[in-house]
C-alpha positions in Angstrom: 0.0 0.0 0.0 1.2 3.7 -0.7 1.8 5.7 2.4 -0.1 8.7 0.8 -3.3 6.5 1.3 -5.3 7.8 3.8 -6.9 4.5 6.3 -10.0 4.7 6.8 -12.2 1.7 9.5 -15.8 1.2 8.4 -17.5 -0.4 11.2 -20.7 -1.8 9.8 -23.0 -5.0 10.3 -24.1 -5.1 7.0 -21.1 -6.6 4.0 -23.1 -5.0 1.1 -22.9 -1.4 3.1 -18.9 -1.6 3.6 -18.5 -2.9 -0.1 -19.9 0.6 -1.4 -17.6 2.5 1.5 -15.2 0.7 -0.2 -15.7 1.1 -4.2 -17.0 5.1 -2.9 -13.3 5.6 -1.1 -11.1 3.4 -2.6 -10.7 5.4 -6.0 -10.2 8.2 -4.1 -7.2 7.4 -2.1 -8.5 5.8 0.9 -7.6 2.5 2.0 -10.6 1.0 3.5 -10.5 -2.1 5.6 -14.0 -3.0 6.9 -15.2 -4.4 10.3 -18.3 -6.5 11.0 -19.1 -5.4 14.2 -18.3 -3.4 16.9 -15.6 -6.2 18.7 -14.1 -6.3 15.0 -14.2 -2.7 14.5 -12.1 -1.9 18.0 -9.9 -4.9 17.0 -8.9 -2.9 13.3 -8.8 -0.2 14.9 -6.2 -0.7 17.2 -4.2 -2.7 14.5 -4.3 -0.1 11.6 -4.8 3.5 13.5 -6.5 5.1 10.8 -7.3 8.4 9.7 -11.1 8.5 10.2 -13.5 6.0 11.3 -16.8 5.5 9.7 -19.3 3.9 12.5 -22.9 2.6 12.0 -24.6 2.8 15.1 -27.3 0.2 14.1 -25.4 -3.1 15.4 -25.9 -6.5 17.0 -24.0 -7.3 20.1 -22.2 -3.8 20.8 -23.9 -1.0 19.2 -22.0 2.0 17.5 -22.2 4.0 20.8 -21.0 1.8 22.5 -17.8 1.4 20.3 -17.7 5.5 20.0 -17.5 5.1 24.0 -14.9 2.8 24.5 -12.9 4.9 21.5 -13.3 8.3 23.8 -11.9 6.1 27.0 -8.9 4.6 25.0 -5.7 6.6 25.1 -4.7 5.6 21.5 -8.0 5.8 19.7 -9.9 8.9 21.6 -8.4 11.4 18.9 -9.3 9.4 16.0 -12.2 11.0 14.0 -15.6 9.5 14.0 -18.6 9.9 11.3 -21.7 8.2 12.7 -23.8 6.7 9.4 -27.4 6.4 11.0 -30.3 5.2 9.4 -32.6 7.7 8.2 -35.3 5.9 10.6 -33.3 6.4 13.3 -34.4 8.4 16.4 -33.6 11.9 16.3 -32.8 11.7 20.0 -29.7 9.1 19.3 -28.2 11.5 16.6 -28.7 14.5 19.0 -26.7 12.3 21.6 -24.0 11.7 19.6 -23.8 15.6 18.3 -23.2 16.0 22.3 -21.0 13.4 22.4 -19.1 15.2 20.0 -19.0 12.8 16.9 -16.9 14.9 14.1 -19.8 14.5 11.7 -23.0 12.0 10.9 -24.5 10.7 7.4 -27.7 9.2 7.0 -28.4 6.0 5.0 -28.8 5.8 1.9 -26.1 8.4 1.4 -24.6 9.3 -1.9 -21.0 8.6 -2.9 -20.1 12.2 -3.2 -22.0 13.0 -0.2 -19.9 10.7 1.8 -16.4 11.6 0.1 -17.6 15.2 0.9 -17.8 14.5 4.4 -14.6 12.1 4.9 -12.6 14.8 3.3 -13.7 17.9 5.5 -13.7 15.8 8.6 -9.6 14.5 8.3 -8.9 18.2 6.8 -10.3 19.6 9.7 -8.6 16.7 12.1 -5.3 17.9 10.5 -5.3 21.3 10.3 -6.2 20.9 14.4 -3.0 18.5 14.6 -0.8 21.4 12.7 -2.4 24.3 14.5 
């Protein structure tokens, strides 16, 4: 892999959903590495450190707040970006929650690819321009 790739962790229970993250970001260099799950998704995590993480909060066995949680109380991942992807069905009060919480930005399913690449990109510009500042 070329170290101008940017990494990028999609957490997401769904294979289909992290295949078009995928196609979306790969052309556009990202390296995407997917995670079923929110146990898998803390396991890449650690491994790669990426640049951003893309986190469905919609999950079996630990949800995506409960993943954004144990990222804010780890030491190496609590300054790693986070955009939630929510379903648009999703209660209002769970996005509010996470905009307290802080997450660096939320998309709602479906999404479109540029809307998404829009998002990434601001989100790790804004990340590093806070790391350079």
């Amino acid at each position: 892999m070329a170290d101008d790739l940017r990494k990028v962790v999609c957490i997401e229970d769904e294979l289909e959903m992290i295949e078009l993250v995928k196609l979306i970001l790969d052309r556009n260099k990202f390296s995407v590495t997917g995670a079923v799950g929110g146990q898998e998704g803390l396991d890449r995590i650690s491994e790669i450190k990426p640049d951003l993480v893309l986190l469905d909060l919609m999950m079996p066995e630990m949800d995506g707040w409960e993943v954004y949680q144990k990222m804010k109380a780890s030491e190496e991942m609590r300054d790693i970006p986070v955009i939630v992807v929510t379903a648009k069905a999703q209660s209002i009060d769970r996005v509010l929650g996470l905009h307290i919480a802080r997450v660096d930005d939320y998309i709602t399913k479906p999404f479109g690819p540029q809307e998404l690449l829009d998002s990434v990109e601001r989100v790790i510009q804004t990340k590093s321009q806070e790391a350079s500042g």
